[in-house]
C-alpha positions in Angstrom: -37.3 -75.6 -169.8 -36.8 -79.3 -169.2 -35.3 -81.4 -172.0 -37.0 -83.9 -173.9 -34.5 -86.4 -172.4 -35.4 -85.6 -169.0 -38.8 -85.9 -169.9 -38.3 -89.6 -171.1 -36.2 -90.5 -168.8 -38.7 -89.8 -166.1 -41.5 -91.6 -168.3 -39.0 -94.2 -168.5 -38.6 -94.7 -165.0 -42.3 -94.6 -164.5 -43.0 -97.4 -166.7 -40.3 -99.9 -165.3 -40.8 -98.8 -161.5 -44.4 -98.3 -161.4 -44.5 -95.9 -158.8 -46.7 -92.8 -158.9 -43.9 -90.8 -157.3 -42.3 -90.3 -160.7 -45.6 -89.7 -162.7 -45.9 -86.9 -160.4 -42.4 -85.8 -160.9 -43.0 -86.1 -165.2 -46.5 -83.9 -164.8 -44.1 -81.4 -162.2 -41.3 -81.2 -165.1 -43.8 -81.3 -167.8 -46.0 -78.1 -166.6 -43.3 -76.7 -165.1 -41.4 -76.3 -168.8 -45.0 -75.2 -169.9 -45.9 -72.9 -167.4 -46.3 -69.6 -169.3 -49.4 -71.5 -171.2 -51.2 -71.9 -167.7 -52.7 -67.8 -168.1 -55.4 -68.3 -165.4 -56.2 -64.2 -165.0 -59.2 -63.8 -166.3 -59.6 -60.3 -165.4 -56.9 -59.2 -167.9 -56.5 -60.2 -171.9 -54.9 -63.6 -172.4 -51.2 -62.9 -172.8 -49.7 -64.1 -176.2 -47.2 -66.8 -176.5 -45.0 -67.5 -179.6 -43.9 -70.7 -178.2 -46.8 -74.1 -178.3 -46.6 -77.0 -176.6 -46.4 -80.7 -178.0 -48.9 -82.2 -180.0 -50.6 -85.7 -178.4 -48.3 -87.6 -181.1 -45.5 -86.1 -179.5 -46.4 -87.4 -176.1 -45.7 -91.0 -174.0 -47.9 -93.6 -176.2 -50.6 -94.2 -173.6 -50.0 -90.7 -171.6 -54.1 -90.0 -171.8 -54.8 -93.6 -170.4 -52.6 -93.0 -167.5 -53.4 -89.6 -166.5 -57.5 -90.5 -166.9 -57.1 -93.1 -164.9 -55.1 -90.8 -162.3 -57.8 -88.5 -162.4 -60.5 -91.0 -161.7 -59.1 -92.0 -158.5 -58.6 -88.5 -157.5 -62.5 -88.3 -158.6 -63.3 -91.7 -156.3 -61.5 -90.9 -153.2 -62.9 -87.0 -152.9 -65.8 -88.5 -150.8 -63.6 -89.4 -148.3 -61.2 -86.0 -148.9 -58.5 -86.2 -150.9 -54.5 -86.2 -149.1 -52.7 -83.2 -149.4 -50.6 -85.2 -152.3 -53.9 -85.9 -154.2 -55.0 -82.6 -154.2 -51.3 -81.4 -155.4 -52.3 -84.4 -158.3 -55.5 -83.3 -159.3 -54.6 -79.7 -160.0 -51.2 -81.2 -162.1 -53.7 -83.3 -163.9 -55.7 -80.0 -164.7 -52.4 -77.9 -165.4 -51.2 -80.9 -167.7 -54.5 -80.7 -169.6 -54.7 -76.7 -170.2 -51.3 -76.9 -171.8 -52.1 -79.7 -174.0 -55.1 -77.7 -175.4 -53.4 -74.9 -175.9 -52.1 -76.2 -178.9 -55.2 -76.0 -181.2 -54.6 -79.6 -182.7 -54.6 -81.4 -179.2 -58.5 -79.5 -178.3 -60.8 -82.3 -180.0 -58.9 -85.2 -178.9 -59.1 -84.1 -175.1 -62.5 -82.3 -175.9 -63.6 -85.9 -176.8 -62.7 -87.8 -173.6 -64.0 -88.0 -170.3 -61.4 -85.4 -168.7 -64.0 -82.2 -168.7 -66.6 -84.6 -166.9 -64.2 -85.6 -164.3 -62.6 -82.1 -163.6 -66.4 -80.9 -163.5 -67.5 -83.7 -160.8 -64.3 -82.9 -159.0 -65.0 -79.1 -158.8 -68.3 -79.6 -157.6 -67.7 -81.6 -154.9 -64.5 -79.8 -153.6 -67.1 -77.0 -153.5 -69.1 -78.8 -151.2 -66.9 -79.5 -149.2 -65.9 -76.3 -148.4 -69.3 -75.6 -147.7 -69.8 -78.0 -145.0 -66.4 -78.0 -143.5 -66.1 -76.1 -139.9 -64.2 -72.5 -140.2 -60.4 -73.3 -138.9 -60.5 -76.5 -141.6 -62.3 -74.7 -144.1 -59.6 -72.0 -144.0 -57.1 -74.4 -144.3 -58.0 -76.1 -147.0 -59.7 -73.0 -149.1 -56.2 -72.1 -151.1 -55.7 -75.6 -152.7 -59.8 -75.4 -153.5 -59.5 -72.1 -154.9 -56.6 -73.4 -156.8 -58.1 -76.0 -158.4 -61.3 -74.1 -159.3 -59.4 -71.4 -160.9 -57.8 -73.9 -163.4 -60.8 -76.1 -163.4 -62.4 -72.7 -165.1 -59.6 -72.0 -167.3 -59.3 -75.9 -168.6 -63.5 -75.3 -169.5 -62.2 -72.2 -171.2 -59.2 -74.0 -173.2 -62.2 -76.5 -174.8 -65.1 -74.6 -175.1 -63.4 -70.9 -176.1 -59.8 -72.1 -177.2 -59.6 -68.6 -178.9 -60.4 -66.8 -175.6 -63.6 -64.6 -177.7 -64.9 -63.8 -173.6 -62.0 -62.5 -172.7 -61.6 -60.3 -175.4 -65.1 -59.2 -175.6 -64.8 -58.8 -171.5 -61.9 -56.5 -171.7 -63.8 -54.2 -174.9 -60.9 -55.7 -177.5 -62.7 -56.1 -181.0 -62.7 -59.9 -182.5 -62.4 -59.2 -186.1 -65.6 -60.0 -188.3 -64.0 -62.4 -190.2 -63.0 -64.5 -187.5 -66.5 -65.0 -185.8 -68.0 -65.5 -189.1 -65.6 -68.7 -189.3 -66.8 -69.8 -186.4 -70.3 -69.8 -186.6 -70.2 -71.8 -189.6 -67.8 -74.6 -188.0 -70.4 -74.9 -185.1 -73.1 -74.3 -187.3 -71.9 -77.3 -189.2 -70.4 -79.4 -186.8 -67.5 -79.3 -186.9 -64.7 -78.0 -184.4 -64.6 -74.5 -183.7 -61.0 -75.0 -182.6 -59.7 -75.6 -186.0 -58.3 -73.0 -187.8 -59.8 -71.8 -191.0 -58.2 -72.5 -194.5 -55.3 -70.5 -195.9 -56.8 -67.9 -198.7 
């Protein structure tokens, strides 16, 4: 795992230099250290970590202003097709945000921004795409597409079902009774489903 100090220094060298190539290299070194959270298999129960990754207050001041902007031009320039570099972005961006919300505290925050919508607009048009593109091109761009997709899914997952219920219930594991009941009367009332119940 990549150090804290690594971390900053990279952010660091962002700020002062200004050049995307080591915002890239921060979100590479940042998912990287967090890759065990990215669990994009749906087909099989979501593996258990004892580990959780930083909460937002933890992060670079204005990370979320930076990366939402980096996601909207990744949004803007899909008409014309996205570079091989801004696909290689866009699914970072996505990476970056699953992690976040897999720390509980982080899901309303990001939940509450315009991330979801982008990711969504981003998804359907690489799907288009595909569609029209001619067979040799459409193979060769179909494993980045797929890629994205797949975490596309699992970042709607990490928001909507942070407690993965549909995998459970997809794979025949019991949720306890309990658990949904506390549920349905946070989004019966409002409130986040995300956050955890009271102690007692």
């Amino acid at each position: 795992m990549a150090s804290r100090e690594r971390l900053f220094e990279l952010w660091m060298l962002y700020c002062t230099k200004k050049d995307p190539d080591y915002l890239k290299l921060w979100l590479d070194t940042f998912v990287s250290s967090y890759e065990q959270f990215l669990d994009v298999d749906f087909e099989k129960l979501p593996t258990r970590v004892d580990d959780m990754p930083p909460g937002i207050s933890l992060l670079p001041d204005n990370i979320l202003q930076v990366l939402r902007i980096q996601l909207l031009q990744c949004v803007q320039k899909m008409a014309d097709g996205l570079e091989e570099q801004q696909q290689a972005l866009s699914i970072l961006l996505v990476k970056f945000f699953i992690i976040l919300c897999r720390n509980l505290s982080n899901v309303e925050e990001i939940g509450t921004c315009s991330y979801i919508n982008y990711v969504i607009t981003m998804t359907t048009l690489y799907i288009q795409q595909l569609k029209s593109k001619k067979k040799e091109k459409e193979m060769a761009d179909q494993t980045c597409i797929e890629e994205f997709v797949i975490h596309a899914l699992a970042f709607c997952e990490s928001l909507y079902d942070p407690y993965r219920n549909w995998r459970h219930r997809i794979s025949g594991s019991q949720i306890p009774e309990g658990f949904l009941r506390h549920i349905s009367i946070r989004v019966s009332s409002g409130k986040n489903p995300a956050t955890p119940a009271p102690e007692g």
